[in-house]
C-alpha positions in Angstrom: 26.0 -10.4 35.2 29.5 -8.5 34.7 32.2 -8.8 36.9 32.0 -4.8 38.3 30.2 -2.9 40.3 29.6 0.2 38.1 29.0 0.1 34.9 27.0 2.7 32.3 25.3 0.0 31.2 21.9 -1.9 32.1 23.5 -5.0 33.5 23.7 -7.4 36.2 26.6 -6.0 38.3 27.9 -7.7 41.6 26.1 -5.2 44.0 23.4 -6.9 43.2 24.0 -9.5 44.9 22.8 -10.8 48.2 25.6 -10.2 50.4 27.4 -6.9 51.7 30.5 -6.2 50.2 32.9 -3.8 52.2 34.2 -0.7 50.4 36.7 -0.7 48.3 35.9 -4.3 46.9 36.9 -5.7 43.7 37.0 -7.8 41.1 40.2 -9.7 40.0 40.7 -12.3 37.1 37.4 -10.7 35.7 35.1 -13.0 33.6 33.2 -11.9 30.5 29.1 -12.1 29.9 29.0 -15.4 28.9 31.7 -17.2 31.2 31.0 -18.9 34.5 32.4 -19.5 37.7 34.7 -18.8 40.1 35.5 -14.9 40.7 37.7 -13.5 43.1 36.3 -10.2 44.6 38.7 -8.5 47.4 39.4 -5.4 49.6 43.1 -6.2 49.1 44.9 -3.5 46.0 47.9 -6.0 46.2 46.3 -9.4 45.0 46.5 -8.1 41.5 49.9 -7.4 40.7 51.1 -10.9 43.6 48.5 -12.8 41.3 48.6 -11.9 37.8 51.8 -9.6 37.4 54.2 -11.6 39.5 57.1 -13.7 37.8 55.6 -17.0 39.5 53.2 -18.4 36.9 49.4 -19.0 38.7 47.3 -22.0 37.1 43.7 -21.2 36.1 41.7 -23.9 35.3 38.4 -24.4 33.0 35.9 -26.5 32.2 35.0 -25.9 28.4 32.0 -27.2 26.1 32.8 -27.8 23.2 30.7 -28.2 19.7 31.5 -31.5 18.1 33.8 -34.1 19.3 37.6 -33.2 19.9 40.0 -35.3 18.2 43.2 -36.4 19.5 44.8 -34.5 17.3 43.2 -31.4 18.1 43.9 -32.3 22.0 47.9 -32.1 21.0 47.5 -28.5 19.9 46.0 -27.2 22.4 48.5 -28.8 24.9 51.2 -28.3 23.1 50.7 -24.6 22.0 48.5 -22.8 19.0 48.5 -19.7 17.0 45.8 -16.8 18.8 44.7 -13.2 17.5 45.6 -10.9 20.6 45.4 -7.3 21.3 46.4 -5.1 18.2 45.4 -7.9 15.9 48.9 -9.8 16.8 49.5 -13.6 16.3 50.0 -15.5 19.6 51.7 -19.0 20.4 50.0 -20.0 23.2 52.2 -21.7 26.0 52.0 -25.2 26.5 49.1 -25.9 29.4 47.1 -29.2 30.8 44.0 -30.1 28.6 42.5 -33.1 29.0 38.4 -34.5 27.6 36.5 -35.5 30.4 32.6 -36.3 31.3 30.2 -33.5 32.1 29.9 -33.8 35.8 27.2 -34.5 37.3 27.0 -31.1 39.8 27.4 -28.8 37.1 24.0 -26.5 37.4 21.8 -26.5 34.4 21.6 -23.6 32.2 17.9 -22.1 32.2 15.9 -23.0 29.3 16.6 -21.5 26.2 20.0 -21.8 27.3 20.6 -25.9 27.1 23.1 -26.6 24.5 22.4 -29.6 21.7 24.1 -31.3 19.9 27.2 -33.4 19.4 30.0 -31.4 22.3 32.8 -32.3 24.2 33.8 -31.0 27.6 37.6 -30.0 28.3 39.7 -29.4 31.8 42.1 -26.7 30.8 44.9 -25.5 33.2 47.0 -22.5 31.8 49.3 -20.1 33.4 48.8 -17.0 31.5 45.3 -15.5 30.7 45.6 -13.6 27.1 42.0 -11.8 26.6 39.4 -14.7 25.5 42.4 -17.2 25.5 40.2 -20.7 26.3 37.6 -19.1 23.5 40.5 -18.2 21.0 42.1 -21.8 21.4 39.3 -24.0 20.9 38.6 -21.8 18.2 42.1 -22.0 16.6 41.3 -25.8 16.6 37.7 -25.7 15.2 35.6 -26.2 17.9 33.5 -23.5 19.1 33.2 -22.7 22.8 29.2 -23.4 24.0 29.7 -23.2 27.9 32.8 -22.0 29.8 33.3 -22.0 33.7 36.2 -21.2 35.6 36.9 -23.7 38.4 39.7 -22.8 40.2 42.8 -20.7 40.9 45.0 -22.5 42.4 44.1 -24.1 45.0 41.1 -21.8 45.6 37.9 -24.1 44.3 34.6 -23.3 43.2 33.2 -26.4 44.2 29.5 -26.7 44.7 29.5 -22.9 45.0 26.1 -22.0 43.0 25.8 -19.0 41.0 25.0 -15.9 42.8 26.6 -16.9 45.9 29.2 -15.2 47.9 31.8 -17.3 50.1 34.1 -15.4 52.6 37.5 -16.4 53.0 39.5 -15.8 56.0 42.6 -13.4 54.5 45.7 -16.1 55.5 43.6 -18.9 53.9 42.8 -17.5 50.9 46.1 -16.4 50.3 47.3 -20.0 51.1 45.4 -21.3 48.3 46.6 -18.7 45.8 50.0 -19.7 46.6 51.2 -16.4 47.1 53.5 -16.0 49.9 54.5 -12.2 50.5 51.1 -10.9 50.7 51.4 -8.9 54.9 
Protein backbone atom coordinates (compact mmCIF):
# COMPACT_ATOMS: atom_id res chain seq x y z
CA UNK A 1 0.00 0.00 0.00
CA UNK A 2 1.18 3.77 -0.74
CA UNK A 3 0.58 6.42 1.57
CA UNK A 4 -2.22 8.40 -0.93
CA UNK A 5 -5.37 8.22 -2.04
CA UNK A 6 -4.86 8.75 -5.83
CA UNK A 7 -2.45 7.47 -7.57
CA UNK A 8 -2.07 6.55 -11.64
CA UNK A 9 -0.82 3.56 -10.54
CA UNK A 10 -2.29 -0.10 -9.66
CA UNK A 11 -1.65 0.06 -6.02
CA UNK A 12 -2.90 -0.29 -2.64
CA UNK A 13 -3.95 3.28 -1.74
CA UNK A 14 -5.52 4.21 1.76
CA UNK A 15 -9.18 4.46 0.40
CA UNK A 16 -8.99 1.06 0.53
CA UNK A 17 -9.18 0.71 3.59
CA UNK A 18 -11.99 -0.24 6.00
CA UNK A 19 -12.85 2.91 7.53
CA UNK A 20 -14.39 6.27 6.14
CA UNK A 21 -12.12 8.98 5.87
CA UNK A 22 -13.69 12.61 5.70
CA UNK A 23 -12.83 14.76 2.74
CA UNK A 24 -10.05 16.47 2.43
CA UNK A 25 -7.93 13.75 4.36
CA UNK A 26 -4.34 13.30 4.07
CA UNK A 27 -1.28 11.86 4.48
CA UNK A 28 1.61 13.45 6.40
CA UNK A 29 5.22 12.09 7.16
CA UNK A 30 4.46 9.64 4.10
CA UNK A 31 6.09 6.20 4.13
CA UNK A 32 7.42 4.45 1.05
CA UNK A 33 6.37 0.76 -0.47
CA UNK A 34 8.36 -1.11 1.60
CA UNK A 35 8.26 0.85 5.10
CA UNK A 36 5.83 0.10 7.96
CA UNK A 37 4.03 1.63 10.55
CA UNK A 38 2.63 4.47 11.94
CA UNK A 39 1.07 7.14 9.44
CA UNK A 40 -0.52 10.16 10.26
CA UNK A 41 -3.63 10.86 7.97
CA UNK A 42 -5.61 14.25 8.83
CA UNK A 43 -8.30 16.79 7.67
CA UNK A 44 -6.08 19.51 9.32
CA UNK A 45 -3.74 21.69 6.10
CA UNK A 46 -1.81 23.07 9.14
CA UNK A 47 -0.12 19.89 10.70
CA UNK A 48 2.39 19.91 7.98
CA UNK A 49 4.13 23.00 8.04
CA UNK A 50 3.56 22.92 12.63
CA UNK A 51 5.11 19.38 12.24
CA UNK A 52 7.77 19.11 9.69
CA UNK A 53 8.54 22.89 8.67
CA UNK A 54 8.53 24.45 12.12
CA UNK A 55 11.90 25.52 13.78
CA UNK A 56 11.16 23.02 16.90
CA UNK A 57 12.82 19.80 15.89
CA UNK A 58 10.00 16.61 16.04
CA UNK A 59 11.54 13.03 17.00
CA UNK A 60 10.66 10.15 14.68
CA UNK A 61 11.49 6.99 15.74
CA UNK A 62 12.19 3.52 13.92
CA UNK A 63 12.61 0.20 14.35
CA UNK A 64 15.25 -1.14 11.64
CA UNK A 65 16.33 -4.77 10.57
CA UNK A 66 19.33 -4.99 9.73
CA UNK A 67 21.50 -7.66 7.59
CA UNK A 68 24.44 -8.89 9.69
CA UNK A 69 25.37 -7.96 13.08
CA UNK A 70 26.09 -4.14 13.92
CA UNK A 71 29.26 -3.45 15.40
CA UNK A 72 29.87 -1.00 18.02
CA UNK A 73 31.72 0.81 15.87
CA UNK A 74 29.18 1.15 13.36
CA UNK A 75 26.54 2.09 16.24
CA UNK A 76 28.94 5.44 16.83
CA UNK A 77 28.36 6.59 13.34
CA UNK A 78 25.17 6.39 13.11
CA UNK A 79 24.78 8.34 16.39
CA UNK A 80 27.19 10.44 15.94
CA UNK A 81 26.46 11.54 12.29
CA UNK A 82 27.41 9.96 8.61
CA UNK A 83 27.92 10.97 5.14
CA UNK A 84 24.25 10.45 2.89
CA UNK A 85 23.53 10.98 -0.98
CA UNK A 86 20.41 13.52 -0.93
CA UNK A 87 18.34 15.17 -3.51
CA UNK A 88 20.52 16.50 -6.54
CA UNK A 89 23.07 13.82 -5.79
CA UNK A 90 24.50 16.01 -2.76
CA UNK A 91 26.60 14.63 0.17
CA UNK A 92 24.73 14.89 3.62
CA UNK A 93 26.07 14.81 7.33
CA UNK A 94 23.50 13.47 9.04
CA UNK A 95 22.66 15.11 12.51
CA UNK A 96 23.49 13.33 15.56
CA UNK A 97 20.23 11.14 16.65
CA UNK A 98 19.42 8.19 19.36
CA UNK A 99 20.32 4.56 17.96
CA UNK A 100 20.47 1.99 20.09
CA UNK A 101 20.44 -2.48 19.11
CA UNK A 102 17.75 -3.96 20.84
CA UNK A 103 15.70 -7.46 20.64
CA UNK A 104 13.00 -8.02 18.05
CA UNK A 105 9.89 -7.65 20.13
CA UNK A 106 7.81 -10.04 20.62
CA UNK A 107 4.43 -8.10 19.12
CA UNK A 108 5.95 -7.24 16.00
CA UNK A 109 3.43 -8.98 13.27
CA UNK A 110 5.01 -11.42 10.97
CA UNK A 111 5.67 -10.72 7.51
CA UNK A 112 3.64 -13.12 5.15
CA UNK A 113 5.48 -15.88 3.76
CA UNK A 114 7.83 -15.21 1.16
CA UNK A 115 8.38 -12.17 3.10
CA UNK A 116 10.35 -13.62 6.37
CA UNK A 117 13.80 -12.44 6.42
CA UNK A 118 17.00 -15.03 7.10
CA UNK A 119 19.83 -14.79 8.09
CA UNK A 120 22.33 -13.21 10.46
CA UNK A 121 20.28 -9.22 11.25
CA UNK A 122 20.17 -6.93 13.82
CA UNK A 123 17.33 -4.77 14.90
CA UNK A 124 17.87 -0.91 15.66
CA UNK A 125 15.61 1.89 17.69
CA UNK A 126 16.43 5.09 15.82
CA UNK A 127 15.16 8.56 16.96
CA UNK A 128 16.06 11.46 14.51
CA UNK A 129 14.77 14.88 14.19
CA UNK A 130 14.96 15.56 10.61
CA UNK A 131 13.68 13.13 7.86
CA UNK A 132 15.99 13.55 4.55
CA UNK A 133 14.28 11.26 1.72
CA UNK A 134 15.19 7.35 2.65
CA UNK A 135 17.41 8.80 5.55
CA UNK A 136 17.15 5.42 8.04
CA UNK A 137 17.76 3.37 4.58
CA UNK A 138 20.75 5.67 3.43
CA UNK A 139 22.43 5.47 7.04
CA UNK A 140 22.44 1.91 7.66
CA UNK A 141 23.63 1.76 4.24
CA UNK A 142 26.43 4.33 4.74
CA UNK A 143 27.52 1.88 7.44
CA UNK A 144 27.22 -1.44 5.50
CA UNK A 145 24.31 -2.90 6.65
CA UNK A 146 21.39 -3.19 4.43
CA UNK A 147 17.89 -2.31 5.65
CA UNK A 148 15.50 -5.77 5.53
CA UNK A 149 12.37 -4.43 7.56
CA UNK A 150 11.63 -0.78 8.56
CA UNK A 151 8.68 0.41 10.75
CA UNK A 152 7.93 3.63 11.99
CA UNK A 153 6.83 3.60 15.71
CA UNK A 154 6.21 6.78 16.78
CA UNK A 155 6.06 10.57 16.47
CA UNK A 156 6.47 11.97 19.37
CA UNK A 157 4.48 10.95 21.69
CA UNK A 158 1.87 9.68 19.20
CA UNK A 159 2.54 5.50 19.36
CA UNK A 160 1.72 2.85 17.06
CA UNK A 161 1.51 0.43 19.62
CA UNK A 162 -0.27 -2.77 18.97
CA UNK A 163 -2.00 -0.95 16.09
CA UNK A 164 -2.01 -3.81 13.29
CA UNK A 165 -1.63 -3.04 9.75
CA UNK A 166 -4.66 -1.83 7.95
CA UNK A 167 -6.13 -0.35 10.87
CA UNK A 168 -7.40 3.10 11.39
CA UNK A 169 -7.36 4.73 14.99
CA UNK A 170 -9.18 8.12 15.55
CA UNK A 171 -7.77 10.61 17.63
CA UNK A 172 -9.66 13.32 19.32
CA UNK A 173 -8.04 16.80 17.60
CA UNK A 174 -6.55 18.29 21.28
CA UNK A 175 -5.08 14.85 22.03
CA UNK A 176 -3.45 14.19 19.06
CA UNK A 177 -1.98 17.41 18.97
CA UNK A 178 -0.83 16.93 22.66
CA UNK A 179 1.21 14.05 21.60
CA UNK A 180 2.82 15.84 18.58
CA UNK A 181 3.91 18.45 20.88
CA UNK A 182 2.79 21.16 18.87
CA UNK A 183 1.27 23.85 20.77
CA UNK A 184 -0.22 26.68 18.37
CA UNK A 185 -2.38 24.40 16.34
CA UNK A 186 -6.42 26.53 17.01
Amino acid sequence: MVSQFVSTHDVGLLGDLNFDFPEGTHAIGRLDNNSEGLLILTTNKKVTKLLFSSKIAHKRTYLVQVKKEVSQESLHKLQTGVSIFVKGGVDYLTTPCDVEIVSKPENLFELPEGKLIYGQHTWLLITLTEGKFHQVRKMVDAVGHRCTRLIRVSIEDLLLEDLQPGCVKELPEEDFFIKLKIDNWK
